[in-house]
N, CA, C and O atoms as CSV, one atom per row, in Angstrom:
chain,resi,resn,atom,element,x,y,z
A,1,UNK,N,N,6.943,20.787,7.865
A,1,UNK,CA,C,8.209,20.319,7.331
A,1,UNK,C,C,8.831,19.361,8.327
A,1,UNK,O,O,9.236,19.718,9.433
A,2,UNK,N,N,8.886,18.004,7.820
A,2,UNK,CA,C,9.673,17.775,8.617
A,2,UNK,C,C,11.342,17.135,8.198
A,2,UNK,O,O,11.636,16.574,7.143
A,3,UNK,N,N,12.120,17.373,9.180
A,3,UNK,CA,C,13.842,17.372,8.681
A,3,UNK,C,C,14.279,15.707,8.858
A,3,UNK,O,O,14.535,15.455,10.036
A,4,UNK,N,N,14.403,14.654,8.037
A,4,UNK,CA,C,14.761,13.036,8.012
A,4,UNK,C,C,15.891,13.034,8.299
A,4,UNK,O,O,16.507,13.565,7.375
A,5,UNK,N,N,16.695,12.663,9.256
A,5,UNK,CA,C,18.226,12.082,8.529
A,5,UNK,C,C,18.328,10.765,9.418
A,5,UNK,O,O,18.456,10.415,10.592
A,6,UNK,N,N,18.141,10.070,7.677
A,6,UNK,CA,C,18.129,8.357,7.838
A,6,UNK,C,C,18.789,8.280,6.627
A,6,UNK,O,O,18.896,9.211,5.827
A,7,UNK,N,N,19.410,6.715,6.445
A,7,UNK,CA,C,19.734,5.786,5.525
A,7,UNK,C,C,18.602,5.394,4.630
A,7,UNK,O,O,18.826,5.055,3.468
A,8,UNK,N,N,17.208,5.432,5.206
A,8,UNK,CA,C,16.539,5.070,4.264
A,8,UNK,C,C,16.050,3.527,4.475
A,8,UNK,O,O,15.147,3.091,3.762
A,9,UNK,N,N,16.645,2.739,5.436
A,9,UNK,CA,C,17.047,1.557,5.259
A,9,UNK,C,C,15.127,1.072,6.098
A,9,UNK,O,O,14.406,1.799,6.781
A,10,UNK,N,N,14.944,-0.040,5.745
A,10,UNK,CA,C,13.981,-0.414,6.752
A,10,UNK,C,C,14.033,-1.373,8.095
A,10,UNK,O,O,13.891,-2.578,7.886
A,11,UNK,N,N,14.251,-0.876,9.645
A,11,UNK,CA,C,14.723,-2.433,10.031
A,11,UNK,C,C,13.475,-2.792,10.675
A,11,UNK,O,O,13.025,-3.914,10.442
A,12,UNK,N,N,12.807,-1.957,11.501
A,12,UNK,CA,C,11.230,-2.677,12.093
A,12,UNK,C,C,10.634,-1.634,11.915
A,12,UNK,O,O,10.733,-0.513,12.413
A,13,UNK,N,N,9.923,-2.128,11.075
A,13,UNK,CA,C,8.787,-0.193,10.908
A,13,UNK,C,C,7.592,-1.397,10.986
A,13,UNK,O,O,7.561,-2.595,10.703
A,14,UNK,N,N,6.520,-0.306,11.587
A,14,UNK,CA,C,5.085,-1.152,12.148
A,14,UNK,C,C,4.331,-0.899,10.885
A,14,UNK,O,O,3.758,-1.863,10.376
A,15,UNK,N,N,4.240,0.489,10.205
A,15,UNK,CA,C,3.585,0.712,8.782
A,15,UNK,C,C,4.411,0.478,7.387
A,15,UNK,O,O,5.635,0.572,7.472
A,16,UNK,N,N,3.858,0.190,6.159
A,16,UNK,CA,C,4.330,0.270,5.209
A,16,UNK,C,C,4.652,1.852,4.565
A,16,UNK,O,O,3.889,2.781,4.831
A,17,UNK,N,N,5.758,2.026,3.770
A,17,UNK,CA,C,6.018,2.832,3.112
A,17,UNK,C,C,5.047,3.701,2.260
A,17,UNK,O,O,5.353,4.889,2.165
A,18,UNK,N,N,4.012,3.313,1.679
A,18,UNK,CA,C,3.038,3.546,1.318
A,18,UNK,C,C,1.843,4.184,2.898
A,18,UNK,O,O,1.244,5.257,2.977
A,19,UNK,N,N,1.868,3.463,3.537
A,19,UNK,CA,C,0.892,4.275,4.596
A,19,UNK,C,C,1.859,5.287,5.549
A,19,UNK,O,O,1.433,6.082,6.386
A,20,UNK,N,N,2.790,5.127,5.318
A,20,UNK,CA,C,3.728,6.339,5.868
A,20,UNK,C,C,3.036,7.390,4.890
A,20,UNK,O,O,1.893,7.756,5.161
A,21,UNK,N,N,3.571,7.804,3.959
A,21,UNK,CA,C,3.708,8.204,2.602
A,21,UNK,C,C,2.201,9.326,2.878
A,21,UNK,O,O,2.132,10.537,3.089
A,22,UNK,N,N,1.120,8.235,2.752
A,22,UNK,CA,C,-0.492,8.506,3.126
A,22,UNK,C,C,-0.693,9.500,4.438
A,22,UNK,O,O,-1.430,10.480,4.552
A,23,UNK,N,N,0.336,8.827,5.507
A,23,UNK,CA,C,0.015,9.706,6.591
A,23,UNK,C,C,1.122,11.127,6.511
A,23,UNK,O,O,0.897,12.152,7.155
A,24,UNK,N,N,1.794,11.028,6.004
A,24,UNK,CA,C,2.387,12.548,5.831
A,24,UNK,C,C,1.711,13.372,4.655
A,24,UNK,O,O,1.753,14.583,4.438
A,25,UNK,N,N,1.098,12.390,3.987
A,25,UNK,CA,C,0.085,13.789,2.981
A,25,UNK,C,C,-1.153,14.110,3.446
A,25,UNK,O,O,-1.702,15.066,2.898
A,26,UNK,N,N,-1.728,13.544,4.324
A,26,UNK,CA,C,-2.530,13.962,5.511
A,26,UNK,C,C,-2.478,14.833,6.282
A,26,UNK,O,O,-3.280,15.754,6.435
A,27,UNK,N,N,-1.494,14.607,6.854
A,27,UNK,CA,C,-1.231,16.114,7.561
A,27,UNK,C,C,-0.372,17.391,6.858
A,27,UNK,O,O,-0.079,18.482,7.347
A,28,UNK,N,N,-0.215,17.088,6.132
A,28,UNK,CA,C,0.845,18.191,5.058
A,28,UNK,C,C,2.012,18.590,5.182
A,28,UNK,O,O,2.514,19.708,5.057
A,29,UNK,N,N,2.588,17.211,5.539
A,29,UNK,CA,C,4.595,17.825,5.986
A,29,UNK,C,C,4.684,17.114,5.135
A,29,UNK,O,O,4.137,16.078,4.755
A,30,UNK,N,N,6.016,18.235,4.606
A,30,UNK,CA,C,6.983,17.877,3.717
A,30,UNK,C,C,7.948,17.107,4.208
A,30,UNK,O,O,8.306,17.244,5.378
A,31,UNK,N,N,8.511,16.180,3.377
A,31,UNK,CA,C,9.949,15.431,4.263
A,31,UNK,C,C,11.412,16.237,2.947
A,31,UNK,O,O,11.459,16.345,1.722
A,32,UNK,N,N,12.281,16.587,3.988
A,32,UNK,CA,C,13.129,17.132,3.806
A,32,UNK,C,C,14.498,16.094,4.330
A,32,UNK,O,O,15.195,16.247,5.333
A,33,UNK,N,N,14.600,14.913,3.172
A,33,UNK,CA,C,15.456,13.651,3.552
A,33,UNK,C,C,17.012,14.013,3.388
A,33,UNK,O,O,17.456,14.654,2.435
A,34,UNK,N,N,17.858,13.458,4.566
A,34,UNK,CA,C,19.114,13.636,4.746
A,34,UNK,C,C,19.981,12.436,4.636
A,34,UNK,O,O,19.803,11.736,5.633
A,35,UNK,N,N,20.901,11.889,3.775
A,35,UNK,CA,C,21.161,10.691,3.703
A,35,UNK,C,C,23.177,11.197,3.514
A,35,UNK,O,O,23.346,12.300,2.992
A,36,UNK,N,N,24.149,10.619,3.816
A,36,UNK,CA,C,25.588,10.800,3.827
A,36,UNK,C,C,25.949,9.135,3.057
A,36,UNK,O,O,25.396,8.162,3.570
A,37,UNK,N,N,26.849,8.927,1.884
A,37,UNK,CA,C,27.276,7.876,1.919
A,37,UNK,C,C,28.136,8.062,0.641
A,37,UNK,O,O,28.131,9.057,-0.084
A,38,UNK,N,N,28.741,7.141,0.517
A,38,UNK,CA,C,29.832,7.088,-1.134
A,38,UNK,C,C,28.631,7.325,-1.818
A,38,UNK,O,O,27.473,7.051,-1.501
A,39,UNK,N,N,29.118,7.909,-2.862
A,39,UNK,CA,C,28.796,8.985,-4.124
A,39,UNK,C,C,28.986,7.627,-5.017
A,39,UNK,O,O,28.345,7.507,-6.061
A,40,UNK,N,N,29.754,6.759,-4.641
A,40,UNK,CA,C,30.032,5.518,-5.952
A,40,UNK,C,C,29.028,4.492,-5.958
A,40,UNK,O,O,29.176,3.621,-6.815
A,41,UNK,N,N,27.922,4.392,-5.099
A,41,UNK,CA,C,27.141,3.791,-4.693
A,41,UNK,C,C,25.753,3.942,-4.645
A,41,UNK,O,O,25.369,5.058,-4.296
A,42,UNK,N,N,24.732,2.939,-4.958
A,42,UNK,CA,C,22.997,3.457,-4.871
A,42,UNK,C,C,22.733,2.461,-3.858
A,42,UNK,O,O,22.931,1.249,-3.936
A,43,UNK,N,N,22.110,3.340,-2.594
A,43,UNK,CA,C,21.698,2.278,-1.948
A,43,UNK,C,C,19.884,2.144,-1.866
A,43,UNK,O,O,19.065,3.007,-2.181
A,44,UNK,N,N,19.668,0.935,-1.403
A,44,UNK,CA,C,17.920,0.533,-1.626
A,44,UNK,C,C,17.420,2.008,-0.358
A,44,UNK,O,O,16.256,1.900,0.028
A,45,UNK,N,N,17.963,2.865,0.047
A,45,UNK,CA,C,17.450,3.435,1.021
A,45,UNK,C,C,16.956,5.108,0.024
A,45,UNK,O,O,16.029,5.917,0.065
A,46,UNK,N,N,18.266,4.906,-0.808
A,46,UNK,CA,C,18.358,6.245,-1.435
A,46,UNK,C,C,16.732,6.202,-1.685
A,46,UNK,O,O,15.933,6.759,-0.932
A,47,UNK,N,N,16.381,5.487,-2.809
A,47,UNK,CA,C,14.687,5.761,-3.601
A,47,UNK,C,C,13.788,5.684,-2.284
A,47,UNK,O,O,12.624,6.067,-2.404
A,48,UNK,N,N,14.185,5.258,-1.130
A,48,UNK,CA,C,12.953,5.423,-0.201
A,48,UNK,C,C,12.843,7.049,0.066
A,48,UNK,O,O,11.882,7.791,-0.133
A,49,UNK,N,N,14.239,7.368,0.617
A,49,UNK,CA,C,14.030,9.045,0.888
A,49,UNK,C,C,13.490,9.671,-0.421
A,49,UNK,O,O,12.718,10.629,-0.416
A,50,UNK,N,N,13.980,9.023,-1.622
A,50,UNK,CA,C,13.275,10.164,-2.977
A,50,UNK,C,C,11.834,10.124,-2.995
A,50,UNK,O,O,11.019,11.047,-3.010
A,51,UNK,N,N,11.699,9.015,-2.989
A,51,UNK,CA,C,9.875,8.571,-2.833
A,51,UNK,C,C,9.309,9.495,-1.645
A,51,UNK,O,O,8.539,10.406,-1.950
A,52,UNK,N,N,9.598,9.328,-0.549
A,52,UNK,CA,C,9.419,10.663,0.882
A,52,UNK,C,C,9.412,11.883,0.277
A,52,UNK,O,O,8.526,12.711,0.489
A,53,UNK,N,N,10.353,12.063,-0.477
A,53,UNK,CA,C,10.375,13.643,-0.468
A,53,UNK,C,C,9.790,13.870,-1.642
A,53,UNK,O,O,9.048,14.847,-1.538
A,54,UNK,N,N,9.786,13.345,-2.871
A,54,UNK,CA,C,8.662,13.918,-4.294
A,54,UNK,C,C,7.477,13.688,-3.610
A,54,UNK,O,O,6.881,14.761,-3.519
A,55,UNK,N,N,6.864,12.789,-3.089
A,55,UNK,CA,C,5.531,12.704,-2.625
A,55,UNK,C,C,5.100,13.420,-1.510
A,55,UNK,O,O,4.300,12.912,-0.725
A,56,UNK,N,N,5.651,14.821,-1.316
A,56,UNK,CA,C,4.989,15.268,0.184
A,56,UNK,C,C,5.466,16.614,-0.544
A,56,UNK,O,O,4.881,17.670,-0.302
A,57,UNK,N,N,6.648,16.548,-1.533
A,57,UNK,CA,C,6.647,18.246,-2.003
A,57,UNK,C,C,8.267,18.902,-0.865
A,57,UNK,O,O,8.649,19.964,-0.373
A,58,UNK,N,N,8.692,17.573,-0.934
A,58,UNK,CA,C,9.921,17.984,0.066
A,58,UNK,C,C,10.883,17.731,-0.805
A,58,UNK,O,O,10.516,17.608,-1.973
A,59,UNK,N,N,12.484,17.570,-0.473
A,59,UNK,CA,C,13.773,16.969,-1.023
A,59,UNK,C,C,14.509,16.370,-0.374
A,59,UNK,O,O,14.540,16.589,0.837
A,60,UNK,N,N,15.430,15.321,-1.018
A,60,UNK,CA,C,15.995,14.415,-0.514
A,60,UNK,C,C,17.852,14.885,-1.220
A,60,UNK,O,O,18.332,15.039,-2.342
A,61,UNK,N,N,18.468,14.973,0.479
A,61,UNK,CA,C,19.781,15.624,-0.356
A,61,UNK,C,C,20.289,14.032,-0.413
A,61,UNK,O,O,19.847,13.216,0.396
A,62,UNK,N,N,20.998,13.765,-1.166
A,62,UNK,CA,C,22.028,12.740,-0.996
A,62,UNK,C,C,23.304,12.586,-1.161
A,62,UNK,O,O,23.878,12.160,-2.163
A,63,UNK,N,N,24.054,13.175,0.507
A,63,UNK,CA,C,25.549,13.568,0.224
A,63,UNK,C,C,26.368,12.791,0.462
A,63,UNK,O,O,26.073,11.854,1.204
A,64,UNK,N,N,27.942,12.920,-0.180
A,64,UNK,CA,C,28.981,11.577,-0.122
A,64,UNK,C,C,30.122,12.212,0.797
A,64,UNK,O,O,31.253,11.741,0.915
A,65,UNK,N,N,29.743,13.108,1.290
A,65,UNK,CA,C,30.254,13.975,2.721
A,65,UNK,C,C,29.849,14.469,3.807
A,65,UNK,O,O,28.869,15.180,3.584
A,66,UNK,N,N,30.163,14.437,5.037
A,66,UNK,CA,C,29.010,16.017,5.941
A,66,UNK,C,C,29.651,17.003,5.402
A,66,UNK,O,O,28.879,17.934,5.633
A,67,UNK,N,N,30.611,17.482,4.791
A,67,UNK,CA,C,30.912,18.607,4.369
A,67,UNK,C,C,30.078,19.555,3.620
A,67,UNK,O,O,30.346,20.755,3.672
A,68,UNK,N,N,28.827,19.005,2.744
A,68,UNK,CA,C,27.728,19.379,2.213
A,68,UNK,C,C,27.189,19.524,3.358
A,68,UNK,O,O,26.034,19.938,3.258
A,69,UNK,N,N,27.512,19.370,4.332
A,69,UNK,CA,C,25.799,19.526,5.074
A,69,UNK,C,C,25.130,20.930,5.453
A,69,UNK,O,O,23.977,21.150,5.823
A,70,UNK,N,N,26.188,21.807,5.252
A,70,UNK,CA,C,25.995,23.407,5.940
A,70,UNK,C,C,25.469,23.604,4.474
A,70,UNK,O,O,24.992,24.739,4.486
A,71,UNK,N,N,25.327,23.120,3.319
A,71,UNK,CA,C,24.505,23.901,2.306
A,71,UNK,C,C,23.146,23.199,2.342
A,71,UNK,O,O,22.186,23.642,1.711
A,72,UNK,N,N,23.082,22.019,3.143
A,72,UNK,CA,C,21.606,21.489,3.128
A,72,UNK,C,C,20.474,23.005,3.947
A,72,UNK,O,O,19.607,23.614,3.321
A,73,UNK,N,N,20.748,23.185,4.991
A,73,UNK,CA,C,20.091,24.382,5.426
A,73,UNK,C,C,19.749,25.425,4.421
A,73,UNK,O,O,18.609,25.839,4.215
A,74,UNK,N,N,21.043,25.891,3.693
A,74,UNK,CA,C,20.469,27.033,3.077
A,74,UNK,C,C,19.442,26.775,2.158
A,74,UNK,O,O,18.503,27.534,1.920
A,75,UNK,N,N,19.698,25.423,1.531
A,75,UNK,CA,C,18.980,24.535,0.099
A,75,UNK,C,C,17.557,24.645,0.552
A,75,UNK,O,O,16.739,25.129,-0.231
A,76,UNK,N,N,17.007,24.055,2.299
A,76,UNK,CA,C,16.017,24.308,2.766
A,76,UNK,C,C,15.327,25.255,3.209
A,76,UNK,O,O,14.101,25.183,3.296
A,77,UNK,N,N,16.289,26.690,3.689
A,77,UNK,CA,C,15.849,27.663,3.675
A,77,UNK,C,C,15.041,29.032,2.301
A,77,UNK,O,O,14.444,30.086,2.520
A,78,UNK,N,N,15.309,28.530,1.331
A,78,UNK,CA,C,15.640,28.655,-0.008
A,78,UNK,C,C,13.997,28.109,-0.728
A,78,UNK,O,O,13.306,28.620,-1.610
A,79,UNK,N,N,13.808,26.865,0.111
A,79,UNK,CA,C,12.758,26.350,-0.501
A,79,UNK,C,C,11.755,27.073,0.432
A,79,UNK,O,O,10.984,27.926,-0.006
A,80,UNK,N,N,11.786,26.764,1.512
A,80,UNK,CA,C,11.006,27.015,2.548
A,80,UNK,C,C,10.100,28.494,2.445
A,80,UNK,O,O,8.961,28.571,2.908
A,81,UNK,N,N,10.757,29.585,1.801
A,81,UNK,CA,C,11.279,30.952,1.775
A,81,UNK,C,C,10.430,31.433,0.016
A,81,UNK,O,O,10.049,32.555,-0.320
A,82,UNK,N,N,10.350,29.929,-0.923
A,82,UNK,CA,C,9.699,30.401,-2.237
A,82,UNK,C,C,8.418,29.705,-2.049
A,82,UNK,O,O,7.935,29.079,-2.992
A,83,UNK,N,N,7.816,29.765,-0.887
A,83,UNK,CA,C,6.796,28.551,-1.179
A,83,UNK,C,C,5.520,29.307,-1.522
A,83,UNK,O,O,5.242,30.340,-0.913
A,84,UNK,N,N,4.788,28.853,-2.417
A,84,UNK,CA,C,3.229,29.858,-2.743
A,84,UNK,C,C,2.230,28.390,-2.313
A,84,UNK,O,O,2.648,27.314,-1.884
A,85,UNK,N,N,1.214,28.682,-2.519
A,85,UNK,CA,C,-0.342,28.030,-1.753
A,85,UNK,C,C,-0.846,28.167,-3.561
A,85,UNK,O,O,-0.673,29.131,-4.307
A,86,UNK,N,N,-1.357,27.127,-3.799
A,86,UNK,CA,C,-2.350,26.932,-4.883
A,86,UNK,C,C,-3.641,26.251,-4.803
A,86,UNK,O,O,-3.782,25.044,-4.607
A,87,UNK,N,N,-4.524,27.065,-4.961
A,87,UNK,CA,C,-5.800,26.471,-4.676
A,87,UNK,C,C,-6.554,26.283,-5.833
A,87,UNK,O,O,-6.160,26.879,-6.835
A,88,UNK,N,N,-7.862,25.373,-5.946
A,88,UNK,CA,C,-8.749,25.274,-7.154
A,88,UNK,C,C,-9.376,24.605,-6.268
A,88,UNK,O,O,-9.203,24.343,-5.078
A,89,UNK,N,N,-10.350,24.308,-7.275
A,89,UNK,CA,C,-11.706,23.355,-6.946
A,89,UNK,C,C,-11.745,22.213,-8.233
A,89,UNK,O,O,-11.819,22.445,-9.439
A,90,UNK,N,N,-11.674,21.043,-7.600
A,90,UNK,CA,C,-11.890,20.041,-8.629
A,90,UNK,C,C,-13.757,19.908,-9.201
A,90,UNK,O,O,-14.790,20.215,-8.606
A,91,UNK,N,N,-13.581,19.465,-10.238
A,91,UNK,CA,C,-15.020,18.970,-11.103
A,91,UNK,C,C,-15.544,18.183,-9.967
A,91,UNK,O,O,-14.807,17.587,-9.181
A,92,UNK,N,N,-16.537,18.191,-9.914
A,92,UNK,CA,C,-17.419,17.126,-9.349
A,92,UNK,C,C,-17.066,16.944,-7.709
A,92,UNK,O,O,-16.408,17.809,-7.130
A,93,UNK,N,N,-17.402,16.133,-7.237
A,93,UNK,CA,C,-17.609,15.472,-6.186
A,93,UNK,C,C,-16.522,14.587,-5.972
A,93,UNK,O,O,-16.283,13.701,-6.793
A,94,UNK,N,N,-15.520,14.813,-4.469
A,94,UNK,CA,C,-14.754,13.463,-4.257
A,94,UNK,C,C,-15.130,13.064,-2.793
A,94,UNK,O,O,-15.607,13.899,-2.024
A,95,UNK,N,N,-14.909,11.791,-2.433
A,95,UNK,CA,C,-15.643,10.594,-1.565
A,95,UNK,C,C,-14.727,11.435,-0.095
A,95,UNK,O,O,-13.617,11.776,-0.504
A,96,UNK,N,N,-14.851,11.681,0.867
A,96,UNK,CA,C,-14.392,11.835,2.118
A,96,UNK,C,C,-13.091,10.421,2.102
A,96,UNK,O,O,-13.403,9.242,1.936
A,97,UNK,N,N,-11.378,11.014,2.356
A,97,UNK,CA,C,-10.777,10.115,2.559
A,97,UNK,C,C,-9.840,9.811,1.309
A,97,UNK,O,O,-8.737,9.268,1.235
A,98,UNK,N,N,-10.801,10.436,0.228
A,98,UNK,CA,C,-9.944,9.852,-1.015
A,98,UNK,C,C,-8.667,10.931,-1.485
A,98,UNK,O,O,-8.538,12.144,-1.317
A,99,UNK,N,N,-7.801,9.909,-2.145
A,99,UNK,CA,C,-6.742,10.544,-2.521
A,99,UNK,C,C,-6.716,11.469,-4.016
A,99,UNK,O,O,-7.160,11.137,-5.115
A,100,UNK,N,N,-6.170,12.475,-3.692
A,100,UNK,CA,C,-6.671,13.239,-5.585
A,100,UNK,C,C,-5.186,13.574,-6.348
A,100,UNK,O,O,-4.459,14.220,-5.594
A,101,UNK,N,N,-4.837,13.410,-7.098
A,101,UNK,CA,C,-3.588,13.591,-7.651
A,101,UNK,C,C,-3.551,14.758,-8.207
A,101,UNK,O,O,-4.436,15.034,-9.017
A,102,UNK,N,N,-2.546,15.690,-7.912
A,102,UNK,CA,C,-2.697,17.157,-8.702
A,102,UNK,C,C,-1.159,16.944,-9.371
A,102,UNK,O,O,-0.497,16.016,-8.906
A,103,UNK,N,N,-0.670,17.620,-10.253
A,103,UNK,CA,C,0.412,17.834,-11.036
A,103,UNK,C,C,0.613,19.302,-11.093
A,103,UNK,O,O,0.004,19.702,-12.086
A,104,UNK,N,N,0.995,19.954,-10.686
A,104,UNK,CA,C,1.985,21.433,-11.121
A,104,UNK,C,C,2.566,21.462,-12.204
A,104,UNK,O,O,3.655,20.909,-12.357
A,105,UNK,N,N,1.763,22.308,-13.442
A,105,UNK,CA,C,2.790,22.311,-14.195
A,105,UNK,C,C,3.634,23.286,-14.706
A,105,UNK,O,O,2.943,24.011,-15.422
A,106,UNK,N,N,5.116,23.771,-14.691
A,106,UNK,CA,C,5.324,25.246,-15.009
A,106,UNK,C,C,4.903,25.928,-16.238
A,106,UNK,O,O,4.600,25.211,-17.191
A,107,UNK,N,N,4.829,27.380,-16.381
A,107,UNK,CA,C,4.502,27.837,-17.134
A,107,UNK,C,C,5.169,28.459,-18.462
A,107,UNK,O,O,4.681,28.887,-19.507
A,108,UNK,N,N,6.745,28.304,-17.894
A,108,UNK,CA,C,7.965,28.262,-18.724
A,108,UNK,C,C,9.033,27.171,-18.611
A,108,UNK,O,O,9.133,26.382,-17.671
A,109,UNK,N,N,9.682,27.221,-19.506
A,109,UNK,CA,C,10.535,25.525,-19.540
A,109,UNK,C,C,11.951,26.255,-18.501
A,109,UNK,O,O,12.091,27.464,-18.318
A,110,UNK,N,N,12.493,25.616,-18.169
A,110,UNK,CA,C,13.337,25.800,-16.892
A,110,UNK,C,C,13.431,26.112,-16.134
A,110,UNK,O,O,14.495,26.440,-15.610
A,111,UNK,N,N,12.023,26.193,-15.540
A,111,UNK,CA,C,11.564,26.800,-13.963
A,111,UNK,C,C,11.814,25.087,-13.192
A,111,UNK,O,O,11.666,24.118,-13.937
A,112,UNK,N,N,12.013,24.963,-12.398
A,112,UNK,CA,C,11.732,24.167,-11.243
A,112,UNK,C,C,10.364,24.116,-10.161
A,112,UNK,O,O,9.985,25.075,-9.489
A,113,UNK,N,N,9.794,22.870,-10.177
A,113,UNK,CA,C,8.349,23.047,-9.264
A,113,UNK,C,C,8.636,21.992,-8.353
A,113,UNK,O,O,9.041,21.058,-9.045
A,114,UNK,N,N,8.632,21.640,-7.065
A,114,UNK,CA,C,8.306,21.012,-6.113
A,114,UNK,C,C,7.208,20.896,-5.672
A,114,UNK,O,O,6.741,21.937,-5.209
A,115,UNK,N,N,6.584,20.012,-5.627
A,115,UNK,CA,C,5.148,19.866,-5.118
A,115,UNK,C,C,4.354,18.410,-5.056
A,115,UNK,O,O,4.153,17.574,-5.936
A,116,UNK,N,N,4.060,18.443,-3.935
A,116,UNK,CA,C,3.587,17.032,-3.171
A,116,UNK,C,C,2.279,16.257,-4.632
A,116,UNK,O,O,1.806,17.046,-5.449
A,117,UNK,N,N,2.001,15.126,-4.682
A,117,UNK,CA,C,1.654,14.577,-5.211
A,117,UNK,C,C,0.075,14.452,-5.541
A,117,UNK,O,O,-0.502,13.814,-6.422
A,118,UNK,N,N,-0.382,15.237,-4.583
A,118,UNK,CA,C,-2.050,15.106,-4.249
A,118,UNK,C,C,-2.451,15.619,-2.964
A,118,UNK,O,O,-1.807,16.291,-2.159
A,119,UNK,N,N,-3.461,15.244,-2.923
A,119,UNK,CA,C,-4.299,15.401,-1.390
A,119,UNK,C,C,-5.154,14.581,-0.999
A,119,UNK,O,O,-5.776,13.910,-1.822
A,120,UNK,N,N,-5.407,14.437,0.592
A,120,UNK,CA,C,-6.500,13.986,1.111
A,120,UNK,C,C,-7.997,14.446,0.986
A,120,UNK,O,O,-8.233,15.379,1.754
A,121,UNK,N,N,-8.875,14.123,0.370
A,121,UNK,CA,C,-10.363,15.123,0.789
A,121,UNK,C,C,-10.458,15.095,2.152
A,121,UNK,O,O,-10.289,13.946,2.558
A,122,UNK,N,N,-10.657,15.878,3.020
A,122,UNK,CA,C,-10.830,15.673,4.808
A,122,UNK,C,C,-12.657,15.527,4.999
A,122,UNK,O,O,-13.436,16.417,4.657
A,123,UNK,N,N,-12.934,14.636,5.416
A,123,UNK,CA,C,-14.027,14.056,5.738
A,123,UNK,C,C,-14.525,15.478,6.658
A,123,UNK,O,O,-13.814,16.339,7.178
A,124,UNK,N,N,-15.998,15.349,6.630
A,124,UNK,CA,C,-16.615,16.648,6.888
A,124,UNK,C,C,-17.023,15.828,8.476
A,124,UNK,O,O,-17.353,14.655,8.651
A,125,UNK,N,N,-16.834,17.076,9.616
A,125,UNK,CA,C,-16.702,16.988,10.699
A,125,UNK,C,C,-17.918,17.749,11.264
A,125,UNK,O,O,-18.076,17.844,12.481
């Protein structure tokens, strides 16, 4: 897990958003994005933290106070605290490196699922 608190904004990043993205589903942290700003406002940073956090199986709070911020913990403790492991075996054969897309889907309508976007196959060592 790891805990973000950024704007979101980009000013010199050496990788793209996308190979960020790649290298946190690699190693399997969740991003757990922290962003403070007017509530009257979307900024280009907001969808970066959402993109971070649906794609790794994390969340992105986006508050228009720090006064929220003492419920961000519990929100994360909460998640942290329901988490289960799902395993299978895909059909066939995938290439060392490649990306596999899995979908969670619930099994009743108003459950809530968090869960990262896919996986890496890890090249055999």
């Amino acid at each position: 897990m790891l805990l973000l608190l950024s704007d979101g904004e980009d000013n010199y990043s050496q990788s793209t958003l996308e190979e960020a993205v790649a290298a946190l589903q690699r190693a399997s942290v969740a991003v757990y994005a922290v962003t403070v700003h007017s509530s009257r406002l979307e900024y280009p940073g907001d969808r970066v933290l959402r993109q971070l956090a649906a794609a790794t199986g994390g969340r992105a709070f986006l508050l228009h106070s720090y006064a929220g911020f003492s419920t961000v913990f519990g929100d994360m403790e909460n998640d942290l605290r329901s988490q289960y492991l799902v395993g299978f075996r895909p059909l066939g054969s995938l290439a060392p490196e490649e990306f596999h897309a899995v979908k969670i889907l619930p099994l009743t309508r108003g459950t809530l699922i968090r869960a990262r976007a896919g996986y890496y196959v890890r090249s055999e060592k």
